[in-house]
C-alpha positions in Angstrom: -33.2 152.8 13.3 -37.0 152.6 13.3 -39.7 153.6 10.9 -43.1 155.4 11.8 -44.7 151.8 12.5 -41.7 150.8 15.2 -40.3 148.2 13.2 -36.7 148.3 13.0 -33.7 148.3 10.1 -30.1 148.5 9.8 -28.0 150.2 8.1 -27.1 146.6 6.1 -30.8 146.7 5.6 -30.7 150.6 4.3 -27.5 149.5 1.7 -29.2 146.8 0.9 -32.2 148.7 -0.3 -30.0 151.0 -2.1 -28.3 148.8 -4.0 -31.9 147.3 -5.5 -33.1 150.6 -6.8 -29.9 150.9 -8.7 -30.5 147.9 -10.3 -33.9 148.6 -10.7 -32.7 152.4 -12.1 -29.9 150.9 -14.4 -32.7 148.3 -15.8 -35.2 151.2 -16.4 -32.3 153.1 -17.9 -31.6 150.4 -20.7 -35.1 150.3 -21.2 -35.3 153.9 -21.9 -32.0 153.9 -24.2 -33.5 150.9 -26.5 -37.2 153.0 -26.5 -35.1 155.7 -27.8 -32.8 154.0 -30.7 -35.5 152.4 -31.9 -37.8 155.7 -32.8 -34.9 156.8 -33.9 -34.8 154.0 -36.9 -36.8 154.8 -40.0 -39.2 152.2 -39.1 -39.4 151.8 -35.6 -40.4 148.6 -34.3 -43.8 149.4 -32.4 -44.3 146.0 -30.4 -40.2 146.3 -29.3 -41.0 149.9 -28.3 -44.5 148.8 -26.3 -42.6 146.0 -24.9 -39.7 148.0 -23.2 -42.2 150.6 -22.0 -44.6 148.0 -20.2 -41.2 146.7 -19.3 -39.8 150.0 -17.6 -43.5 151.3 -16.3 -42.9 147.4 -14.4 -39.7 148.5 -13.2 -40.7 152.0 -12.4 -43.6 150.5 -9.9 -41.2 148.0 -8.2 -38.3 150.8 -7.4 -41.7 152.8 -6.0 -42.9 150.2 -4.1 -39.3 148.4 -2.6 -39.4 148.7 1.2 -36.4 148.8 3.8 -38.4 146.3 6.2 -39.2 143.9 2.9 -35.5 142.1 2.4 -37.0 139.2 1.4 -38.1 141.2 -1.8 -35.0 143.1 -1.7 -33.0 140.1 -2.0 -34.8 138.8 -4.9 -34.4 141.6 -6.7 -30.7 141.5 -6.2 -30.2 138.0 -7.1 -32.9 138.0 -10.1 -32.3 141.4 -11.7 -28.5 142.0 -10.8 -27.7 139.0 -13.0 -29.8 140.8 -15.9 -28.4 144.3 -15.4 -25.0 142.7 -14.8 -25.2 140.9 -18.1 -26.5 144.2 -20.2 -23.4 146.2 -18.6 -20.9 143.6 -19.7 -22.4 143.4 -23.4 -23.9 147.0 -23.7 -27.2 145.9 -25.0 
């Protein structure tokens, strides 16, 4: 298949991309989850709640900006933030 600019991907390729915005979502997910448990608490921890937001707003921007023809990028988010979102499935924090 081939994008506007003639440069052409697979359907591997097209998978792959998939499966790094649903990392990227599941990671923005947590980040939501913890922003909301801890206003939730009588005295919500302000610098947690900054830090997951800045967090997720960083996620957010990368799952925008992923491209099909960018595996290299792709690949790294698969191997760097799969092991994190892997590891906050398994222990539900």
């Amino acid at each position: 298949m081939t994008l506007d600019n003639h440069q052409e991907w697979t359907q591997d390729d097209c998978v792959n991309l998939e499966s790094a915005r649903e990392i990227l979502s599941g990671l923005i997910g947590f980040r939501v989850r913890w922003i909301r448990a801890e206003k939730e608490k009588t005295q919500p921890n302000q610098t947690n709640i900054d830090k997951w937001a800045q967090e997720k707003a960083t996620f957010i921007g990368k799952r925008r900006r992923v491209n099909v023809l960018d595996q290299d990028n792709i690949s790294k988010i698969q191997r760097v933030h799969g092991v994190e979102l892997k590891r906050l499935m398994e222990y539900g924090d």
